[in-house]
C-alpha positions as CSV (number, residue, x, y, z in Angstrom):
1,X,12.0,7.4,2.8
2,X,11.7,4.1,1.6
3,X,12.4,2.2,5.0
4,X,9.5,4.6,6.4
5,X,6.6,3.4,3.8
6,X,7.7,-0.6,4.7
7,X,5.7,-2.5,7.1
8,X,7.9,-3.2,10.0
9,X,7.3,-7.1,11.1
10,X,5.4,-7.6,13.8
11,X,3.5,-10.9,15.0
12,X,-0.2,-9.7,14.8
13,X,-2.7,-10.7,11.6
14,X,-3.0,-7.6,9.4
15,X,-6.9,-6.6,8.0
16,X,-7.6,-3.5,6.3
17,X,-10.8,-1.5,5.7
18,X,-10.5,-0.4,1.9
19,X,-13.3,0.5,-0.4
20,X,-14.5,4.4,-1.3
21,X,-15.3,7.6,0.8
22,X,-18.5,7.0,3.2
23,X,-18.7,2.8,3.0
24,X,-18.7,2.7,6.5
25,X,-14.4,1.7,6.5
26,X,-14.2,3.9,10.3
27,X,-17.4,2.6,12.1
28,X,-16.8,-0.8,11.2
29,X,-13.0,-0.8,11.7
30,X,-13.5,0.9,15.2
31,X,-16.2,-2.0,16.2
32,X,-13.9,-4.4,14.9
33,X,-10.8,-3.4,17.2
34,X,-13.8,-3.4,19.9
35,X,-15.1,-6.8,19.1
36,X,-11.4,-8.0,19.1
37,X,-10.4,-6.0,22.0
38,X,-7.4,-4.9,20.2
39,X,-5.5,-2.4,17.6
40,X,-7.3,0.5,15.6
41,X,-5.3,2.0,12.7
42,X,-7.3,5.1,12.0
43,X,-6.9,7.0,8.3
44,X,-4.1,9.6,8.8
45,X,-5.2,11.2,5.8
46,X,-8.3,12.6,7.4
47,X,-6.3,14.6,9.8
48,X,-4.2,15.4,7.5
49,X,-6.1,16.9,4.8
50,X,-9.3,18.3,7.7
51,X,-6.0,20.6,8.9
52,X,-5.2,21.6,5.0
53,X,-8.8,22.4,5.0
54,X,-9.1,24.2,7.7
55,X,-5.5,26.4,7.6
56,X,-5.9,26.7,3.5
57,X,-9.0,26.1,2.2
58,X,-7.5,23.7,0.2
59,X,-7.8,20.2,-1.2
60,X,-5.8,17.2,-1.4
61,X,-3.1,17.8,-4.1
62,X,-0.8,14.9,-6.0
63,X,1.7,17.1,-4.1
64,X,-0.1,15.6,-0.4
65,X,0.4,11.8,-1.5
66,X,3.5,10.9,-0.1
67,X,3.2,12.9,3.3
68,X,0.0,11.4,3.8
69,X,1.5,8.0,3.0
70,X,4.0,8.3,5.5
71,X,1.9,9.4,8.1
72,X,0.1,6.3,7.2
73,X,2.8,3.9,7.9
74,X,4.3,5.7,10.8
75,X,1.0,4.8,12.2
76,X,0.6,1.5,11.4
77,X,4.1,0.3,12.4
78,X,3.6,2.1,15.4
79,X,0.5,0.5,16.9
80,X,1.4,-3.2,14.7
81,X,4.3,-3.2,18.1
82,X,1.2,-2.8,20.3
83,X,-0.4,-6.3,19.5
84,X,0.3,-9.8,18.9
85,X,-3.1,-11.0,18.1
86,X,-4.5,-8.5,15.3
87,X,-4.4,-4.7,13.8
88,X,-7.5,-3.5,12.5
89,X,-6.2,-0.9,9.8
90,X,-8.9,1.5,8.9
91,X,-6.9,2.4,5.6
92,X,-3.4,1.4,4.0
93,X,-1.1,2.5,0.9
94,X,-3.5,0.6,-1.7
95,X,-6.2,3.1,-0.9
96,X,-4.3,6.1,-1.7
97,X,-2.9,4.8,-4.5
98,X,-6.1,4.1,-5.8
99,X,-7.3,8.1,-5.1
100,X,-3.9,9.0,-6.7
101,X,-4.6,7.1,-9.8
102,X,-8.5,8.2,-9.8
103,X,-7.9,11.9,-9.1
104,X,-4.5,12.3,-10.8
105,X,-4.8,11.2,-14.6
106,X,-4.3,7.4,-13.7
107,X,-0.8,8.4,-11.9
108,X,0.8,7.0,-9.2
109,X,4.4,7.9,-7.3
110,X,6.2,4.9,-8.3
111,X,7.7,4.4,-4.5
112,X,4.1,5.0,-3.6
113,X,3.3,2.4,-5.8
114,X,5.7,0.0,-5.0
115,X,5.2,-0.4,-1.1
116,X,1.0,-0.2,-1.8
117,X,1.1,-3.2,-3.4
118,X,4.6,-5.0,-1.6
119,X,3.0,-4.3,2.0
120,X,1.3,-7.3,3.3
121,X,-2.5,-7.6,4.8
122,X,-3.8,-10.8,5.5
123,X,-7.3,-9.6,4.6
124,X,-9.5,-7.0,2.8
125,X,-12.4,-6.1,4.2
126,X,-13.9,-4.5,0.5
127,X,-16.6,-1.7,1.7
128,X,-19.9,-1.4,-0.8
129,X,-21.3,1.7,-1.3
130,X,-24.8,0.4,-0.2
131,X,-24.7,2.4,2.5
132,X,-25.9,6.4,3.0
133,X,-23.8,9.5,1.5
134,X,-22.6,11.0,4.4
135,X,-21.0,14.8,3.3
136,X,-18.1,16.3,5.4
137,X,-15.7,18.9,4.2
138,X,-13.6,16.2,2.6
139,X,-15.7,14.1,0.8
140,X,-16.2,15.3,-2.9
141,X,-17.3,12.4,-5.1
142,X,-21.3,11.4,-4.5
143,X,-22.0,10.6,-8.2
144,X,-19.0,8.7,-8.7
145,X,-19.3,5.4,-6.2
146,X,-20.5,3.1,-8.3
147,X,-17.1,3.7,-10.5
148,X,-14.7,4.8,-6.9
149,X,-15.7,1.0,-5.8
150,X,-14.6,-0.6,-9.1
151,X,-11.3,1.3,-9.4
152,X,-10.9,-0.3,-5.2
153,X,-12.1,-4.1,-6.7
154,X,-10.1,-4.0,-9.5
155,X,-6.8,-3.1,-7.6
156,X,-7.6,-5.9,-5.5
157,X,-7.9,-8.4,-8.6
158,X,-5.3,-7.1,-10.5
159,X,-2.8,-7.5,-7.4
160,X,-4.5,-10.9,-6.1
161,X,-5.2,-9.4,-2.6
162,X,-7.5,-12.0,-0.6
163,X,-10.7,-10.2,0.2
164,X,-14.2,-10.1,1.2
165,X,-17.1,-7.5,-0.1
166,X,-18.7,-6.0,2.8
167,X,-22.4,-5.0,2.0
168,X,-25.1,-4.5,4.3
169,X,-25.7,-2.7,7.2
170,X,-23.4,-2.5,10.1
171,X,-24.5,-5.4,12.0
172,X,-24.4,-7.4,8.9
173,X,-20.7,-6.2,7.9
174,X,-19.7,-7.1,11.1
175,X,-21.2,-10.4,11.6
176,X,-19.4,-11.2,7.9
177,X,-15.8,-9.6,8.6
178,X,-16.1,-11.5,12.5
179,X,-16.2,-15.1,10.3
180,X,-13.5,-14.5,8.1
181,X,-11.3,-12.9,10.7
182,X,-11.5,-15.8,13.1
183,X,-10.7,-18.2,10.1
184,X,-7.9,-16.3,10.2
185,X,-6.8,-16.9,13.9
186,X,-7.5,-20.6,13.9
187,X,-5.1,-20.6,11.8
C-alpha cells in the first residue's frame, strides 16, 4: 500500500488546488489545465463518496480515508506520465488529511499522514472562501469556512509548503496562479 500512496517521478512541475469545500479548487484547476494546455487531476474523492451517497445514503467515514487516498494517487501518477511540462492537481493527500483531522477528533492514519506531507508539489494554489456556498449532496460544512480555511493554512505553515492565497473572483484567481506558475517554468 505504501508504494501506491508515493508519487511516482515524473518530469512535469506539480501545482495543487487545496483550500475548503466550494473555493472554486475545480473551476479554477480545470481553466488552469486549459490555459496551460495540459494535465487535470480531478478530486477522486468526489466520485467516490457521490457513489457512497447514492448506493448508501451514506457519508464519508474515517473508514473511506485510505481508499479515497489511493484513488487519489493512482490518479495522479497516472496522468503525472502524461506530461512533461505541468499537472494541474485539483486535490492531493494534504487535503484529506486535513478533513481527516477536522472531522475525525484531530486524527490522521499515520501512512496517510506520512505520504500527505512527504509527497512533493511545487506549488499551492490556497483557495479563500470569498467566493459563493455552492450546496451539493456532499458538501456539509457552510458555517464552518472561516475555521475549514485555517485548519488548510495552517497545514501549509506548519509543513513549509510554498503557496499562494487565491481570493477573488475567477478571473482574478487565474490571472494570480498564471504569474506564479510561469515563474515556475522559467525556471
Amino acid at each position: 500500500m505504501e508504494k501506491e500512496l508515493n508519487q511516482r517521478p515524473s518530469d512535469c512541475i506539480r501545482i495543487v488546488l487545496f483550500g475548503p469545500e466550494s473555493t472554486g479548487k475545480t473551476t479554477l484547476s480545470k481553466a488552469l489545465a486549459r490555459h496551460y494546455n495540459s494535465v487535470w487531476v480531478p478530486e477522486y474523492a468526489r466520485e467516490y463518496l457521490q457513489d457512497k451517497w447514492n448506493n448508501e445514503r451514506k457519508t464519508c467515514e474515517s473508514s473511506d480515508l485510505l481508499p479515497i487516498a489511493l484513488g487519489q494517487m493512482r490518479l495522479e501518477n497516472k496522468l503525472s506520465q502524461k506530461t512533461n511540462t505541468i499537472l494541474i492537481c485539483d486535490t492531493n493527500l494534504l487535503e484529506t488529511k486535513v478533513y481527516s483531522e477536522a472531522y475525525y477528533s484531530g486524527e490522521c492514519d499515520p501512512l496517510l499522514e506520512k505520504y500527505a506531507v512527504n509527497n512533493h508539489y511545487d506549488l499551492y494554489l490556497l483557495t479563500y472562501i470569498d467566493v459563493p456556498w455552492e450546496a451539493d449532496d456532499l458538501r456539509d460544512k457552510p458555517n464552518t469556512r472561516e475555521k475549514m480555511f485555517q485548519a488548510f493554512e495552517d497545514q501549509l505553515k506548519k509543513y513549509n509548503k510554498p503557496y499562494i492565497l487565491l481570493k477573488g473572483c475567477k478571473k482574478d484567481r487565474l490571472k494570480l496562479a498564471t504569474e506564479e506558475i510561469n515563474k515556475l517554468l522559467k525556471q
